[in-house]
C-alpha positions in Angstrom: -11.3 181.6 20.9 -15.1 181.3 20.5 -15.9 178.7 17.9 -19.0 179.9 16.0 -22.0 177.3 16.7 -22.7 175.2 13.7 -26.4 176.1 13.2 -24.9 179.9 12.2 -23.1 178.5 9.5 -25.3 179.2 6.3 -25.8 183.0 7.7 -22.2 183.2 8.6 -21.0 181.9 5.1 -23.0 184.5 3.5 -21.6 187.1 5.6 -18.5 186.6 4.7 -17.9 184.4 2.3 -21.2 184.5 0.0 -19.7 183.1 -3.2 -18.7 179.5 -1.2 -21.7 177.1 -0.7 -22.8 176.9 2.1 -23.8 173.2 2.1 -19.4 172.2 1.4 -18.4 174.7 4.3 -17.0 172.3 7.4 -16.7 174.8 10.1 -16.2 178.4 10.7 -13.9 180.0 13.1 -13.7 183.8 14.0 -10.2 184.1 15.2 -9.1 186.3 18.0 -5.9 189.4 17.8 -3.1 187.4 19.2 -4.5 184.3 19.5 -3.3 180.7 18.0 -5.1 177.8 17.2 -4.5 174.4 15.0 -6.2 171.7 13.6 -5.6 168.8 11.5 -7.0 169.1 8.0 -8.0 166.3 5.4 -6.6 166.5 2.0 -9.5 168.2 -0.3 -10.0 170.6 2.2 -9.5 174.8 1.1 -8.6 176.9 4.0 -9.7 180.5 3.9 -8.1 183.6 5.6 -9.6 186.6 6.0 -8.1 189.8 7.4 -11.1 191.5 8.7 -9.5 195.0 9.9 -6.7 195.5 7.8 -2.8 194.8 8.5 -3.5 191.3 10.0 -0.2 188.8 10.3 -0.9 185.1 10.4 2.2 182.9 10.9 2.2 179.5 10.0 3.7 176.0 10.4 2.4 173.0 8.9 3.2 169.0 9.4 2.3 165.7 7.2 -0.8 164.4 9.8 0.2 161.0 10.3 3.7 161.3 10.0 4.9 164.7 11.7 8.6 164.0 10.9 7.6 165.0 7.2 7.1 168.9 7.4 7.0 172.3 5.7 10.5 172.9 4.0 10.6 176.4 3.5 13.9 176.9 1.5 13.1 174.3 -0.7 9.5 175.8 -1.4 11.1 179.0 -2.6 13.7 177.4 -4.4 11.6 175.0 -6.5 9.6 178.2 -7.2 11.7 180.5 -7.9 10.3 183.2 -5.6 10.6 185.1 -2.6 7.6 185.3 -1.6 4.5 183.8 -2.3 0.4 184.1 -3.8 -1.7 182.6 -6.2 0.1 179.5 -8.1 2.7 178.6 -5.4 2.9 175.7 -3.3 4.2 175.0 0.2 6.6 172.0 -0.2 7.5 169.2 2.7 11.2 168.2 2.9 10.1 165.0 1.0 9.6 167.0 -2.3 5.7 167.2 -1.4 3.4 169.3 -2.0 1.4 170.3 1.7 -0.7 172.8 0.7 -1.2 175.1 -2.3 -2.1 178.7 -2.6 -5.4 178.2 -4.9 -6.4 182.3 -4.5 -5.2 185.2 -2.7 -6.2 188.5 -3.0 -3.4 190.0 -1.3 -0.6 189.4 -3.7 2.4 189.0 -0.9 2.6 186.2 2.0 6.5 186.4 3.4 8.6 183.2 3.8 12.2 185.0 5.2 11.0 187.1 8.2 10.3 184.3 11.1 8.3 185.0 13.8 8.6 187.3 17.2 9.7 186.1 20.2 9.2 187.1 23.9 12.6 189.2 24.1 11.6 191.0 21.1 7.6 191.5 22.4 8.8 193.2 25.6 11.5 195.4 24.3 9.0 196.7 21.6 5.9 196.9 23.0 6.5 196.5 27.2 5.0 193.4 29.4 1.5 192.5 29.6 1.5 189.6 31.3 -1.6 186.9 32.0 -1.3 187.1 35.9 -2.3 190.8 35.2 -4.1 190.6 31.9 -5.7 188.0 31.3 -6.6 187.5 27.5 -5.6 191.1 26.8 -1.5 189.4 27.5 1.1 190.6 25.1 1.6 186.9 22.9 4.7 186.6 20.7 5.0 184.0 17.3 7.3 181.9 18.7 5.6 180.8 21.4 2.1 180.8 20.3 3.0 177.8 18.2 5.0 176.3 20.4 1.9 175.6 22.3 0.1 174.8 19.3 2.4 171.7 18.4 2.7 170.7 22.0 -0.6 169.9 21.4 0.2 167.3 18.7 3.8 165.9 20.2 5.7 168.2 18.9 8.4 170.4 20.0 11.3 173.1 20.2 13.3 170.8 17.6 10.3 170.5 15.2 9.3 174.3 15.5 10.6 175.0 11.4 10.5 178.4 9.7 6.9 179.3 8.5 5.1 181.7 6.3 3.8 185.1 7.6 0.5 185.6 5.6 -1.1 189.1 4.6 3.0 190.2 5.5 4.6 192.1 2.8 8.8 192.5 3.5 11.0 194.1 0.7 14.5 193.1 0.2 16.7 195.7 -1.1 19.4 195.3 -3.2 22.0 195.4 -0.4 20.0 192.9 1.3 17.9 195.3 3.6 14.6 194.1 4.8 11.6 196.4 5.1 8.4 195.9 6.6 5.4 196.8 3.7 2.6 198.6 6.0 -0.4 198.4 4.8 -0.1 195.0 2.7 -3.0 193.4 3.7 -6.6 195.5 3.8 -9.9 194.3 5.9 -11.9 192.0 3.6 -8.4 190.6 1.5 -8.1 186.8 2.3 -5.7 183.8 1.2 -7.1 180.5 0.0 -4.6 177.8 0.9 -6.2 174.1 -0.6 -4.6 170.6 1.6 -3.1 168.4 -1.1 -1.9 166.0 1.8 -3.6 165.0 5.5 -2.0 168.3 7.7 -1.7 169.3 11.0 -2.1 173.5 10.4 -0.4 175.5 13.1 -1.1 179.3 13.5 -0.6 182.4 15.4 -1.7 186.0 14.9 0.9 187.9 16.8 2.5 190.8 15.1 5.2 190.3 12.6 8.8 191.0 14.3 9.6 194.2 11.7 6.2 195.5 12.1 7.4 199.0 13.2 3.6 200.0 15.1 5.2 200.8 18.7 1.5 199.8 20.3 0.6 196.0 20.2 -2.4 196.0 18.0 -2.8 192.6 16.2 -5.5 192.1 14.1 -8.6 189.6 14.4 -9.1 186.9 10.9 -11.5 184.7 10.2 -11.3 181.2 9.3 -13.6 179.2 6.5 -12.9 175.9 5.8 -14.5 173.9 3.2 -14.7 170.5 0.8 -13.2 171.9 -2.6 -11.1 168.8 -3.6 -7.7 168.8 -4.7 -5.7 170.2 -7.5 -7.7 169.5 -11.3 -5.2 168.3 -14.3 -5.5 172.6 -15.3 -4.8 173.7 -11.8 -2.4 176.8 -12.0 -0.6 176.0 -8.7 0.4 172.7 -10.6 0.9 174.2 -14.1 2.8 177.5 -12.6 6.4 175.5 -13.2 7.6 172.3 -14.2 9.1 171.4 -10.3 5.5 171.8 -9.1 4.0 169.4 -11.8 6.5 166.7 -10.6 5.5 168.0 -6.8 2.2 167.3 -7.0 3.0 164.0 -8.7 4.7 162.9 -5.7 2.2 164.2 -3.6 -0.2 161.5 -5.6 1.7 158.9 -5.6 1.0 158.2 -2.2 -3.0 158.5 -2.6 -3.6 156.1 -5.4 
């Protein structure tokens, strides 16, 4: 991945992000069709996603920074919520009742919690073998292992890989419990603002989604801003969306004061 250099920040902002200021943005990353990446991110810090082409996938794990045993719970998220799926006013809870990281603006409307990620079986069957002795960079990459890498990085392992979120992924669940893939969910220029209420360690890949039905492996680049926004005000709709996400965040506090 090719960090962009920080003296192209302010013109980079603009381009694609010209309603942030410039002067909060921390770093800007342009993030490459397959790739993964992670970083740990301070509380107060708003993460934006960008799909720049259109149909993008971005799975995602995430961790308590400075204590990785406390991580992103994704039944109880849903459960707390209400919901499916998730966009503006939803949380991500931790398996402590915390709230990790709240979805502060999306423009997308549906991020899926239920599908998982791809593995390597699944990569070959669908799409054949590209391997890196051969390839190079242009190497067929699956979910699974993409972040496995990622939390290698950070001491982390097979027995800490949890179920994540899939954003700009749109899956339908009928009513005799079919799941279909939603082509077409996420269009070039749509992004996801997800706002750290706790210290994280952000995991994410951009492999395709495993019930993308495209027969050619085509995932799609993103673009990351992040910036200082602070955390959730007293009016915040992620907090005000239910009562279980007011006593979240509470929680969350609680261990800032």
């Amino acid at each position: 991945m090719n960090a962009v250099d920080v003296v192209d920040l302010p013109s980079k902002t603009k381009a694609l992000a010209p309603d942030l200021d410039p002067t909060k943005v921390k770093w800007i990353e342009m993030f490459p069709a397959g790739g993964h990446w992670s970083y740990r991110l301070a509380r107060g810090t708003t993460l934006r996603l960008i799909d720049l082409e259109g149909g993008a996938n971005a799975s995602i794990l995430l961790y308590r920074a400075d204590e990785k045993l406390e991580r992103l719970n994704i039944p109880d998220t849903l459960k707390a919520q209400h919901t499916a799926h998730l966009t503006t006013g939803h949380v991500l809870y931790s398996d402590m009742g915390r709230v990790l990281a709240s979805f502060s603006r999306d423009t997308v409307g549906w991020h899926d919690p239920l599908c998982g990620v791809s593995d390597a079986a699944l990569v070959k069957q669908r799409y054949g073998e590209n391997r890196y002795q051969e390839h190079r960079n242009s190497m067929y990459r699956n979910g699974k292992d993409s972040l496995l890498v990622e939390i290698g990085k950070w001491g982390l392992g097979l027995r800490d890989f949890v179920p994540g979120v899939n954003l700009f992924s749109k899956v339908i669940v009928d009513s005799d419990g079919r799941l279909t893939f939603a082509s077409g969910n996420a269009k070039a220029g749509d992004f996801i603002e997800l706002r750290m209420e706790m210290d994280v360690l952000l995991a994410i890949a951009t492999a395709p989604h495993p019930l993308d039905p495209a027969t050619t492996y085509a995932p799609k680049k993103i673009a990351l801003i992040a910036w200082q926004s602070g955390t959730a005000p007293i009016d915040d709709v992620c907090r005000l969306s239910c009562n279980e996400n007011q006593r979240g965040f509470y929680n969350t506090e609680q261990m800032y004061l």
